[in-house]
C-alpha positions in Angstrom: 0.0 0.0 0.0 1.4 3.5 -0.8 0.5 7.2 -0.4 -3.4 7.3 -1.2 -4.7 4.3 -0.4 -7.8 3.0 1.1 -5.9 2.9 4.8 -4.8 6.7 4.6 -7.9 7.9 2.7 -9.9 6.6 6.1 -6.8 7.7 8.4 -7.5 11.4 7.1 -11.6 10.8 7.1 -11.2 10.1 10.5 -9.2 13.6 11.4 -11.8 15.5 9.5 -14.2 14.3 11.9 -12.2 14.8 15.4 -13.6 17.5 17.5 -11.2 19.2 19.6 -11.9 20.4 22.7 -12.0 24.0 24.2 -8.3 24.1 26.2 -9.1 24.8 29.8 -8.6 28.9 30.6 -7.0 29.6 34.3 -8.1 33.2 35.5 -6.9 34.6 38.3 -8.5 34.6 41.6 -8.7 34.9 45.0 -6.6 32.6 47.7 -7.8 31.0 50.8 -4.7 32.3 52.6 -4.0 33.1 56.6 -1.7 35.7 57.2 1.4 33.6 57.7 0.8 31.3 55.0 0.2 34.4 52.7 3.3 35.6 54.3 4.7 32.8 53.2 4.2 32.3 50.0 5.0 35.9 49.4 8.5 35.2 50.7 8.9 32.3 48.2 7.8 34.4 45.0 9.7 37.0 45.5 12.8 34.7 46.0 12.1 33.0 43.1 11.6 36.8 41.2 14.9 37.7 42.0 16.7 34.4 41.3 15.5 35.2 37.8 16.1 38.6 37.4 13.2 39.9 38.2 12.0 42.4 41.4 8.4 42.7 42.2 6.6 45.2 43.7 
């Protein structure tokens, strides 16, 4: 069997009919934090910010 045949032709037929789905979309939003977990986490961002260059507010 070559390029064209029977196989392929139903390979492709079946791609034509695949539906993809919608990608899941992450907004931002509030955390659940207490103060020293907040704290926290704050500590760790900004640590990781500066190991690559960059300073946050």
């Amino acid at each position: 069997m070559g390029i064209g045949s029977n196989g392929s032709r139903r390979a492709t037929q079946g791609l034509k009919r695949l539906v993809l789905r919608q990608p899941k979309r992450f907004g931002p939003r509030m955390l659940e934090l207490n103060r020293h977990d907040a704290t926290r986490l704050w500590h760790i961002t900004t640590d990781l910010a500066s190991k690559h260059g960059l300073l946050l507010p």
